[in-house]
C-alpha positions as CSV (number, residue, x, y, z in Angstrom):
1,X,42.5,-10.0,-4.4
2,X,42.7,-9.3,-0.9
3,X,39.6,-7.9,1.1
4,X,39.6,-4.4,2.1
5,X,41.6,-3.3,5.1
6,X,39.4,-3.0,8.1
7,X,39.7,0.6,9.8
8,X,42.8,1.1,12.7
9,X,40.7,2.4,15.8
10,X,41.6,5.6,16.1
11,X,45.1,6.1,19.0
12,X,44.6,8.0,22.2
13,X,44.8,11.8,22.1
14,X,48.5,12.8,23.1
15,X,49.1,14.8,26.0
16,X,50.6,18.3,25.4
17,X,54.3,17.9,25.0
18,X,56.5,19.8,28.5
19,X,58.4,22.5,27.5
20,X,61.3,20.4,28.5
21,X,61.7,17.9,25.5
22,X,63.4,14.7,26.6
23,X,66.9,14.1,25.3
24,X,65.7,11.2,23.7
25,X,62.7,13.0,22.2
26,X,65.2,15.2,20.7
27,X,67.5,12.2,19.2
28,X,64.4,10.9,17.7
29,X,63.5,13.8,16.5
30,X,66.8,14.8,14.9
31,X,67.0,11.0,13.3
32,X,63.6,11.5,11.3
33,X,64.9,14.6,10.1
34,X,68.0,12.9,8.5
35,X,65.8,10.4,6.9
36,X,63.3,13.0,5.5
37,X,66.6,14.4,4.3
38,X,67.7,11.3,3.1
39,X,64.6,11.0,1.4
40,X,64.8,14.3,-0.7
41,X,68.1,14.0,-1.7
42,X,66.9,10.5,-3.5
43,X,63.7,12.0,-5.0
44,X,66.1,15.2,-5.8
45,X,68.5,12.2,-7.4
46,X,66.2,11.2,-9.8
47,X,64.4,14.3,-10.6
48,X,68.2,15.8,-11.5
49,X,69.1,13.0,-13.9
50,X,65.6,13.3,-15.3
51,X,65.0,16.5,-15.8
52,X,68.6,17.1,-17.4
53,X,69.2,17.9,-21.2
54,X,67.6,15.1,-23.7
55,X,65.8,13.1,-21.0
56,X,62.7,11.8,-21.6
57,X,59.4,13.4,-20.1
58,X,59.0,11.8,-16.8
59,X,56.1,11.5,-14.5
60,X,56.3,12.7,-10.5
61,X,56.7,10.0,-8.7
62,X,57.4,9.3,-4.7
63,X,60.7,9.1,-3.7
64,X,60.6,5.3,-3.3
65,X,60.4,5.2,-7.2
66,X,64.1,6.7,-7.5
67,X,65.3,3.9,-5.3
68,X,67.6,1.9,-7.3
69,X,70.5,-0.7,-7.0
70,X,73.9,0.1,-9.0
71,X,72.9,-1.5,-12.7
72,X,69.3,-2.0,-11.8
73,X,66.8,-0.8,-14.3
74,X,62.9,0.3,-13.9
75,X,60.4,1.0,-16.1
76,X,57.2,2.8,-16.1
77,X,54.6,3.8,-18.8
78,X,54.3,7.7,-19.9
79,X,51.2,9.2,-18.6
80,X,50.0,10.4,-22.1
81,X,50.3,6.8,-22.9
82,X,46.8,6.0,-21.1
83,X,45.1,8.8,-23.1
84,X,45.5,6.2,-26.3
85,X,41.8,5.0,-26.8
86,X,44.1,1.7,-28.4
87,X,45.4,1.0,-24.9
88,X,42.5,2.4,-23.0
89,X,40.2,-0.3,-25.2
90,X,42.6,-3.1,-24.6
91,X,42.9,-2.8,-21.0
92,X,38.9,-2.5,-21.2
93,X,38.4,-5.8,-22.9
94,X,40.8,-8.0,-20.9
95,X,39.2,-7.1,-17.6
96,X,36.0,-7.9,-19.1
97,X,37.5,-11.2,-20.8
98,X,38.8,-11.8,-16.9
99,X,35.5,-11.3,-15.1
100,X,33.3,-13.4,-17.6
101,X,35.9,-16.1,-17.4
102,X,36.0,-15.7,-13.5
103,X,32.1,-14.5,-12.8
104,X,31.1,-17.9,-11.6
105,X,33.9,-17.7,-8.6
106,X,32.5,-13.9,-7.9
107,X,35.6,-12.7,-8.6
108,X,35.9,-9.1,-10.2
109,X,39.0,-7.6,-11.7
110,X,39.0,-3.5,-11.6
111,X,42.5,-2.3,-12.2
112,X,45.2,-4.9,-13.6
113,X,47.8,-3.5,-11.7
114,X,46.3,-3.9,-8.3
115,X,44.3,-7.1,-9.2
116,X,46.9,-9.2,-10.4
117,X,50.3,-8.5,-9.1
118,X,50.3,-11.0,-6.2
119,X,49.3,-14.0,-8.7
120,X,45.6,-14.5,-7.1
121,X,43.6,-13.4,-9.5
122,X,46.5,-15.2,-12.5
123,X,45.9,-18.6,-10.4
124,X,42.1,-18.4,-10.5
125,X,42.5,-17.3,-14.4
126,X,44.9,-19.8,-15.3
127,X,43.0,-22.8,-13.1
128,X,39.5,-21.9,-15.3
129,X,40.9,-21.9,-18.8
130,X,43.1,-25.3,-18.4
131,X,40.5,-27.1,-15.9
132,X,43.8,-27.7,-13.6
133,X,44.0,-27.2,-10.4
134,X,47.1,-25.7,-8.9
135,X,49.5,-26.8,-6.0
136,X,49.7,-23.0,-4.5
137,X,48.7,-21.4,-1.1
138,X,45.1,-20.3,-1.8
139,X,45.9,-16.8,0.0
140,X,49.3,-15.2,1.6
141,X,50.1,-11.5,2.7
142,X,53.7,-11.4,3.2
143,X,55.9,-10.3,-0.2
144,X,57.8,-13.4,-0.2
145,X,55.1,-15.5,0.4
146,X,53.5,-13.4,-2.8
147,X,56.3,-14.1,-4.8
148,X,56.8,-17.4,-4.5
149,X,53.8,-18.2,-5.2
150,X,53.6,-16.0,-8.6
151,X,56.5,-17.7,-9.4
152,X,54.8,-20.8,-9.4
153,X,51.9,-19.6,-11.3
154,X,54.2,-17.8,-14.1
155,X,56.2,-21.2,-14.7
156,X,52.5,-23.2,-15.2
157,X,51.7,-20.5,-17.6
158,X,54.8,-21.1,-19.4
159,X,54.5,-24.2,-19.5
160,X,51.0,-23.7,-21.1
161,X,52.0,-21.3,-23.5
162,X,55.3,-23.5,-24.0
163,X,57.7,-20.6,-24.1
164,X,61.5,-20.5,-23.5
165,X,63.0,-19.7,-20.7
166,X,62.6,-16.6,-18.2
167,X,64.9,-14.3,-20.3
168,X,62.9,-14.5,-23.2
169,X,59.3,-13.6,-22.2
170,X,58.1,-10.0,-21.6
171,X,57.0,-10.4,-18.2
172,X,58.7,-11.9,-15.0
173,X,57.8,-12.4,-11.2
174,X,59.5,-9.1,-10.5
175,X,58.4,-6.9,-13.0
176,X,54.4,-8.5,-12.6
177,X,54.8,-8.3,-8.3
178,X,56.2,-4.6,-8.9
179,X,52.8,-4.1,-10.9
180,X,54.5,-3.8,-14.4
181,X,51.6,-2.3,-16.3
182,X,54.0,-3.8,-20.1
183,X,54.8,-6.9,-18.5
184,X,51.1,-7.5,-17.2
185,X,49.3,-6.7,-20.1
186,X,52.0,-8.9,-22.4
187,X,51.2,-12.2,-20.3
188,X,47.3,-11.4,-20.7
189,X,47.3,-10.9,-24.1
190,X,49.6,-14.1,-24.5
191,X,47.0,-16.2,-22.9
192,X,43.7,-14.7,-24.5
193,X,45.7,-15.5,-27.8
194,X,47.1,-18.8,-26.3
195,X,42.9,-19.8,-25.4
196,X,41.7,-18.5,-28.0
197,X,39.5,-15.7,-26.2
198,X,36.4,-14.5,-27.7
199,X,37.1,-11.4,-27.9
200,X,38.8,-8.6,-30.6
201,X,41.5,-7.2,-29.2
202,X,43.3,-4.1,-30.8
203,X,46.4,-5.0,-32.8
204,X,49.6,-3.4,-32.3
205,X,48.9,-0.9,-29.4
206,X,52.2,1.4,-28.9
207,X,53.1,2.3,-25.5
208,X,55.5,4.9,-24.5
209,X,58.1,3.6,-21.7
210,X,60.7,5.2,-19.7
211,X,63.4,3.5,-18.4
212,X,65.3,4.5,-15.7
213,X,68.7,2.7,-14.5
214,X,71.2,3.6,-11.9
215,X,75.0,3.6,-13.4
216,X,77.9,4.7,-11.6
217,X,75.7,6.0,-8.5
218,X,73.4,8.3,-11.3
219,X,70.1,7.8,-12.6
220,X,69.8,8.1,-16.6
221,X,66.5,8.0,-18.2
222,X,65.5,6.9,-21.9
223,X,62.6,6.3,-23.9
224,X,61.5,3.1,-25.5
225,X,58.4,2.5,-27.3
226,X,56.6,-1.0,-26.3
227,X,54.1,-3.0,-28.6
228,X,51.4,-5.1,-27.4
């Protein structure tokens, strides 16, 4: 988990701009227009193909969200979805399987989808219930540096678990790093099983999941129902 972000000090107060705006000023100006432009006509994009005939109800999101490749394919749970006292109780009782497991090490788990996804929290987790320790950089910043080493930690859990290959689980580096809220809570429930956690978690909680994916430059929308 990384420590909180000190405070940026505060930049100089800037001067009154000259009636005269530079032509360079005005370049720059015009160029952050285009890219706020830019920037709507994504998050108009996806709202379109949403919002058309039959699709799914989806929640507003920032434009980033509608950022796709050709083929590529993201999911997201439904808000109403986190109204489920099944879900709401899972979630509750793997963060508190977490932090007793993890208490001694002062760590503490509040949200699994900004706890987890850079594989900090999974190492500690993973290095407590199988005694082993783990040949991974202890902290890193960077994405890359994140994902390598979540990659790392997903393949020991594997092993553990002794699943198949990547294809066949329901989590992966990219969908965890992207804070996945399915994929997460799949791999945690796979190793509280796995370790026999004592715990009772709910059986067969149903979450509602959209799933967007960019085809032919357009963004189509479904619904698919997960269990956990």
């Amino acid at each position: 988990m990384a420590s909180p972000r000190p405070k940026s000090p505060r930049p100089p107060a800037t001067p009154p701009k000259k009636k005269d705006e530079s032509l360079f000023e005005f370049i720059g100006t015009l160029g952050r227009r285009k890219k706020l432009k830019e920037v709507q006509d994504v998050q108009d994009e996806g709202k379109n193909a949403i919002d058309s005939p039959g699709s799914p109800v989806f929640p507003d999101l920032p434009p980033q969200e509608y950022i796709l490749e050709e083929n590529e394919e993201r999911s997201m749970i439904e808000p109403q979805s986190f109204d489920d006292p099944k879900l709401k109780q899972l979630i509750e009782i793997l963060i508190e399987w977490i932090n007793d497991e993890l208490c001694s090490q002062r760590i503490i788990v509040k949200d699994i989808e900004e706890d987890l996804y850079d594989g900090q929290v999974l190492q500690k987790l993973l290095e407590k219930l199988t005694g082993v320790k783990l040949d991974v950089v202890e902290v890193t910043q960077n994405e890359e540096g994140q994902k390598q080493k979540l990659r790392t930690v997903l393949e020991s859990i594997q092993k553990v678990l002794g699943l198949g290959r990547w294809n066949q689980l329901k989590w992966s580096v990219d969908a965890v790093h992207s804070k996945n809220v399915v994929a997460i809570l799949h791999l945690l429930v796979a190793l509280a099983r796995h370790f026999r956690a004592p715990v009772r978690l709910p059986e067969n909680v149903v979450i509602n999941v959209v799933v967007v994916q960019k085809r032919d430059g357009v963004l189509h929308a479904r619904d698919r129902k997960s269990v956990v």
